[in-house]
N, C-alpha and C positions, 0 to 999 in steps of 0.2 A: 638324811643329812647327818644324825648322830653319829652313822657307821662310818660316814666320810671323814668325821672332824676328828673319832677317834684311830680312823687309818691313818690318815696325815701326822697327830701327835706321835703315835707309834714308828711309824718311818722318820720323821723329823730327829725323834728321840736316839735315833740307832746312828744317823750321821757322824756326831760327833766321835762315836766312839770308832769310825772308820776314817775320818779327815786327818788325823795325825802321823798316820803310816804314809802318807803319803806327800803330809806336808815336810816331814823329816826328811824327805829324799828330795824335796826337788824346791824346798821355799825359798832359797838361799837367789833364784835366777827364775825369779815369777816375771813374764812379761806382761806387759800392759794388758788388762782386761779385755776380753772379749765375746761378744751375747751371740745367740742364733733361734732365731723364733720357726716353728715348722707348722702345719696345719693338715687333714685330713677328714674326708667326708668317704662315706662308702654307700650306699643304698643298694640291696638287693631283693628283687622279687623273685618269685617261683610259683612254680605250679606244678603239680601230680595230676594225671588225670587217675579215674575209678581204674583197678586192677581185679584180677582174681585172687580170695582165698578161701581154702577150706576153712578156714577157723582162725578168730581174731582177740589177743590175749589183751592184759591192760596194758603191756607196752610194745604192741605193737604197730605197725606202722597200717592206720587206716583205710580200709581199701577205698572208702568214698573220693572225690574228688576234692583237694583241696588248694588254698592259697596261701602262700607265707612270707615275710619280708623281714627285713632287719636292716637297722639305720643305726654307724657308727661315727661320732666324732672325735677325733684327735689332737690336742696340742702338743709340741715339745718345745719348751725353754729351757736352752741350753745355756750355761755360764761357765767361761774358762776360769779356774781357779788362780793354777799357779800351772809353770810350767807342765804340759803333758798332763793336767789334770784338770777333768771337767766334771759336772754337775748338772744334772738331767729333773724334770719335772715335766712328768706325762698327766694332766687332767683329761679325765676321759667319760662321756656320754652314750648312751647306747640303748635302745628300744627295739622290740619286734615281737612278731608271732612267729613260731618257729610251725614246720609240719607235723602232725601227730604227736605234739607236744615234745617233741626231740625225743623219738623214741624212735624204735623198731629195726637199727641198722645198726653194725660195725662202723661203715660209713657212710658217716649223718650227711645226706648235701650242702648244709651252709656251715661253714666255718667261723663265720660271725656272728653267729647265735650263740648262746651259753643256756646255762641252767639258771630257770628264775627269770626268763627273759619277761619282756614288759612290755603293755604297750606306751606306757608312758616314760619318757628320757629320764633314766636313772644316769646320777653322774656320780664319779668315783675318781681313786687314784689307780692309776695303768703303772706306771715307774715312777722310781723316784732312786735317782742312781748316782754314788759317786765312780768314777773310771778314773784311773793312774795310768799312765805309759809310762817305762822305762826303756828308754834306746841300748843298745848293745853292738857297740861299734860305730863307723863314724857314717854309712851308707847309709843314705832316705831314702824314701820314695812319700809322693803327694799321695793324701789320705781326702778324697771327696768330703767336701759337706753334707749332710744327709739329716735322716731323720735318727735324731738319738747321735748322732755326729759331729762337730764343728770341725772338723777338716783339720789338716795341715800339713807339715813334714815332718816325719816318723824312720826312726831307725827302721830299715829292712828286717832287722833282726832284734825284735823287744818283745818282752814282758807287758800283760796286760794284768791288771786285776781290777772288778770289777764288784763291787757292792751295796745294797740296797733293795728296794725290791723291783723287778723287771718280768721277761719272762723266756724261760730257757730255752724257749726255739729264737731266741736273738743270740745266741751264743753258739748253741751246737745243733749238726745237722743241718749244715747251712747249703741248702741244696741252692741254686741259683734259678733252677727249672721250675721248681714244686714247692713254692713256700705259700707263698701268702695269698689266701685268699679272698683278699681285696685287690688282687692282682691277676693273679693266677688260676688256678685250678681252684676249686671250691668247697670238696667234697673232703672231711677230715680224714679220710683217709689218701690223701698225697698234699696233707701240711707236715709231716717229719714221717716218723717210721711209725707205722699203726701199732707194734707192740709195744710202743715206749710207753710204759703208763708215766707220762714226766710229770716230777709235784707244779701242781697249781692248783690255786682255787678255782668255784666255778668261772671266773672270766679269764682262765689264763694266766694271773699271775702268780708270783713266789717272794720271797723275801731270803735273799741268804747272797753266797758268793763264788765268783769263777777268777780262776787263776789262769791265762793264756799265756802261753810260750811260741811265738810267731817266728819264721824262718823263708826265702821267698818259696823255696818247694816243698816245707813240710810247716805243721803245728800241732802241737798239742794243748789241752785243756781240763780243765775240773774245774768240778762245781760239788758244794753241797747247799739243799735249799728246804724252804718249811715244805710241809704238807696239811694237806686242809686237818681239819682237828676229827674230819669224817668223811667217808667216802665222796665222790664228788661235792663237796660243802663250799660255801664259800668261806667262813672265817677260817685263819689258816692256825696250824698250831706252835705258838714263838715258843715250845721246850725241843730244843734240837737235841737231846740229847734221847726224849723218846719215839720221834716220828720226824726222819728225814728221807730226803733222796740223795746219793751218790752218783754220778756220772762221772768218767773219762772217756773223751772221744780223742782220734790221732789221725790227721789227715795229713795227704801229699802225692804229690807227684809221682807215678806210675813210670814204666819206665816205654811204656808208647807213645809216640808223639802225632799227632795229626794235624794237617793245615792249621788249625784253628790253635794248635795249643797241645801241653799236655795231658792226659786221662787223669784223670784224678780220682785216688779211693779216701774214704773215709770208715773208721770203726767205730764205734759207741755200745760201751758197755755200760750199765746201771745195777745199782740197787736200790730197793726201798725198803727201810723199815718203817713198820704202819701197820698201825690195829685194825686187821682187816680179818673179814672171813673167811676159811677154807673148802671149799666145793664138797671135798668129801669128807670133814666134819659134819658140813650141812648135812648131808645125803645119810649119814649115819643112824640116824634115828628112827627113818624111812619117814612114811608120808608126803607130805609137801615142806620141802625145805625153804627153811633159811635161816637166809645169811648171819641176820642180824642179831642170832641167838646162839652163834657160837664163835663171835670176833673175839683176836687178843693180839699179842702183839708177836708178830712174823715177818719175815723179808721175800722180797719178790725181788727176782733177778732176772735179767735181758739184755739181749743186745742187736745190734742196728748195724747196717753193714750199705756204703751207698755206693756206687759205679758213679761216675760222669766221662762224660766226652762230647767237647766245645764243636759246634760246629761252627760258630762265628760269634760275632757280636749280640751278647743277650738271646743266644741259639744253643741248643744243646740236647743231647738225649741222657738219659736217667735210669738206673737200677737201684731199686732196694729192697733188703729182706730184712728181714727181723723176725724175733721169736723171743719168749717171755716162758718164765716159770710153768704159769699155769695154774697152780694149787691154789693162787685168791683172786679173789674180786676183784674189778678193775674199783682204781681207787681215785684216779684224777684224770685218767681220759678219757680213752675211749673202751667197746669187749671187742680186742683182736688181742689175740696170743699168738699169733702167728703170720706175717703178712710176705706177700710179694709183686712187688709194682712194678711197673715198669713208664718210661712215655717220652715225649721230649717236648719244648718249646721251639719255635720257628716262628721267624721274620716275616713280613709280606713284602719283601725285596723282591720276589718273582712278579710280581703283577704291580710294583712302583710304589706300594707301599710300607717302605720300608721300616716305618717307627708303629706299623699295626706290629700284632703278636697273636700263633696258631699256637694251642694246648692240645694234644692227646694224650692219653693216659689209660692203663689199665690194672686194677689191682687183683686179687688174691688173697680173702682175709680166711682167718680158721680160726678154730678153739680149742683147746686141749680137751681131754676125754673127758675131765671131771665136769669142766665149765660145759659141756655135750652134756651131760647126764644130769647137771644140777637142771638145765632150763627145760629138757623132757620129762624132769619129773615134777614141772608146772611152778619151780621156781623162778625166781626174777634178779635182775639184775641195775645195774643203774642205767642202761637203756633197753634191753631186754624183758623177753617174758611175752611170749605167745599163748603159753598155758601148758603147750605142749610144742614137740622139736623132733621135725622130718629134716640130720642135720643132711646139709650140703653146701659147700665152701660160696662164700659171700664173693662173687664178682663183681667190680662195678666198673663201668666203661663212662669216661668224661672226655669231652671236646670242649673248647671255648673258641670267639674270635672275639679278639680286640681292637677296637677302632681306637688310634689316640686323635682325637678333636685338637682342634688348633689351641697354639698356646695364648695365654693374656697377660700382656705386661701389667704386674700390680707393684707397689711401693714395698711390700714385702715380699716380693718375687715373682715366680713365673708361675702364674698357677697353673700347672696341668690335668689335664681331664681326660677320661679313656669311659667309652660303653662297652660293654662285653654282652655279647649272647653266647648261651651255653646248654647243652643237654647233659645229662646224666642219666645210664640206663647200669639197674641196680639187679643182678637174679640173683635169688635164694635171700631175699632180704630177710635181716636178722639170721641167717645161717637156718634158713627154712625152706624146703624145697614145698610146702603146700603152699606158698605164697608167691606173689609177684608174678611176672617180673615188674619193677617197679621205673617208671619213667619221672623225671625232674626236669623242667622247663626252666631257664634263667635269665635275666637283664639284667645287667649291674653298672651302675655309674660309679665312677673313682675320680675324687679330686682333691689336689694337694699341691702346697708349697711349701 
């Protein structure tokens, strides 16, 4: 509870000094006040049955049979300020067991798990955001209600800027196929681009700001944001001046058209600067390395590259690659330096179920040579460390189906509800060919308004 009330003071405290850029532009033609309350529940279970391996490290993923689950809750109070300018407050709840203590893969199967997971409801701050829009010309278009949204009519062509703390896959990388897994796919590796090491704390979040340039077939964006104060950590570190992230991504319109729509690419490029360690610093000394006895302060660079093509409404297939430095540690997400996914979401309009939803997906994760030779040489990593490393590229193959359950009219809206079953089948888990292959079993209920 300490950590909550000094997160909250800390966020609280940074508002004002972001309210005035924006009251400057637009106080003068504030309309009348207006609130928006959102809610979300997620529950998901899993299962591994026992597997084969030669030999089993301390973070590796245990061959026994096991169970795991993770249960998130969500609120957004939204408040329109002043014209084009709203103010966001995410409290958020969250408990589980994760499997093999979230260890032993690239890609972990539950994306709702974090580091420090619990089995008792730890609650926290998730966002706490102010947003400005500036129109650019006289053409709208209606902007939905949503979560972290109040809707409304918005210049086709505006500025966005965005500040407080949230978390950067609400901004970039906004695949429509493969985001959320509370929805979607499950498995961290097809939540953004596996080599993105993007700053957040352990549950995801950041503290910092993006600046969007919107257009109806193109936009661009930046962001710079904290970074944990240590490798996957949760407290984050507020000196921006010695550990942040840098991102620009630019998306838009392809010039292929299909039924459904345009093709759409997206680019994202990053850096981080972050006192991390370098692989073959570690490795340097020989014996058993690590990390933790030769960090200082270094940049990691990468970038992310996505394909889309609509095949109708909330339907679509998916490419992406990415590739990362290599030479450090992973520092806030996941160990892929190198990824390539592919899959698409589908409707159940074929068989009259139109508002279900089909996921496939298959990814392609790797390592750089150093990151190869630190974990063979019985080093460890923030999910890794078998002891030793027969490498071979991390594959992981994910399906879901989604049932949406009938809607309930409530006084705060329509609450909707979806179950998903899901497999995941993982080979070479942790980029180990004496292991696995590794199967994940899944049930997930989703509900919100």
């Amino acid at each position: 509870m300490k950590h909550f009330s000094r997160s909250l003071r800390f966020r609280v405290a940074i508002l004002p000094l972001l309210l005035p850029l924006a009251a400057a532009a637009q106080a003068d033609s504030a309309p009348a006040p207006a609130f928006g309350f959102h809610a979300q529940a997620t529950y998901i279970w899993q299962r591994k049955p026992s597997f084969s391996a030669a030999y089993t490290g301390p973070k590796s993923i245990r061959p026994a049979a096991e169970k795991s689950y993770s249960f998130t809750t969500t609120a957004d109070f939204g408040a329109r300020l002043w014209n084009g300018a709203q103010l966001h407050f995410n409290p958020e709840g969250s408990q589980g067991v994760p499997l093999s203590n979230l260890g032993g893969s690239g890609g972990l199967s539950n994306g709702e798990l974090q580091r420090g997971s619990s089995t008792s409801l730890r609650k926290y701050i998730g966002r706490l955001f102010v947003q400005q829009r500036f129109d650019v010309g006289s053409e709208t278009e209606k902007v939905e209600a949503d979560f972290n949204e109040l809707g409304g009519n918005y210049g086709t062509k505006r500025w966005t800027i965005t500040a407080g703390s949230f978390s950067l896959l609400d901004y970039f990388d906004n695949n429509p196929y493969a985001k959320d897994p509370r929805e979607q796919f499950m498995n961290w590796a097809f939540m953004t681009h596996g080599a993105w090491d993007y700053p957040a704390d352990a549950r995801g979040y950041t503290t910092g700001a993006v600046i969007e340039y919107r257009t109806p077939a193109w936009s661009i964006r930046v962001g710079r944001a904290m970074q944990p104060k240590e490798s996957n950590g949760l407290p984050l570190d507020r000196n921006l001046a010695r550990q942040y992230g840098d991102q620009i991504e630019l998306d838009g319109n392809l010039p292929v058209t299909l039924p459904a729509g345009a093709m759409r690419g997206r680019l994202l490029m990053f850096r981080n600067r972050i006192i991390a360690g370098s692989f073959n610093d570690a490795l340097a000394p020989g014996g058993v390395p690590d990390l933790s006895l030769v960090r200082r302060s270094q940049t990691k660079t990468g970038w992310g590259a996505t394909l889309e093509a609509p095949l109708g409404d909330d339907a679509g297939l998916f490419v992406r690659a990415s590739s990362n430095s290599g030479n450090l540690e992973t520092y806030a997400f996941t160990e892929i330096d190198r990824q390539l996914s592919a899959g698409g979401q589908f409707t159940g309009s074929a068989w009259g179920r139109p508002q279900d939803r089909v996921g496939v997906a298959y990814a392609v994760n790797g390592l750089s040579s150093g990151h190869r030779n630190y974990l063979a040489a019985g080093g460890q990593g923030a999910f890794l460390g078998d002891g030793r490393l027969n490498y071979g590229s991390e594959r992981i193959f994910e399906t879901y189906y989604r049932w949406t359950l009938p809607e309930w009219a409530m006084r705060a809206g329509r609450l909707q509800t979806a179950l998903s079953l899901g497999l995941q089948h993982i080979t070479n888990p942790g980029y180990n060919r004496d292991r696995g292959p590794v199967q994940v079993f899944s049930v997930r209920l989703h509900t919100e308004f």
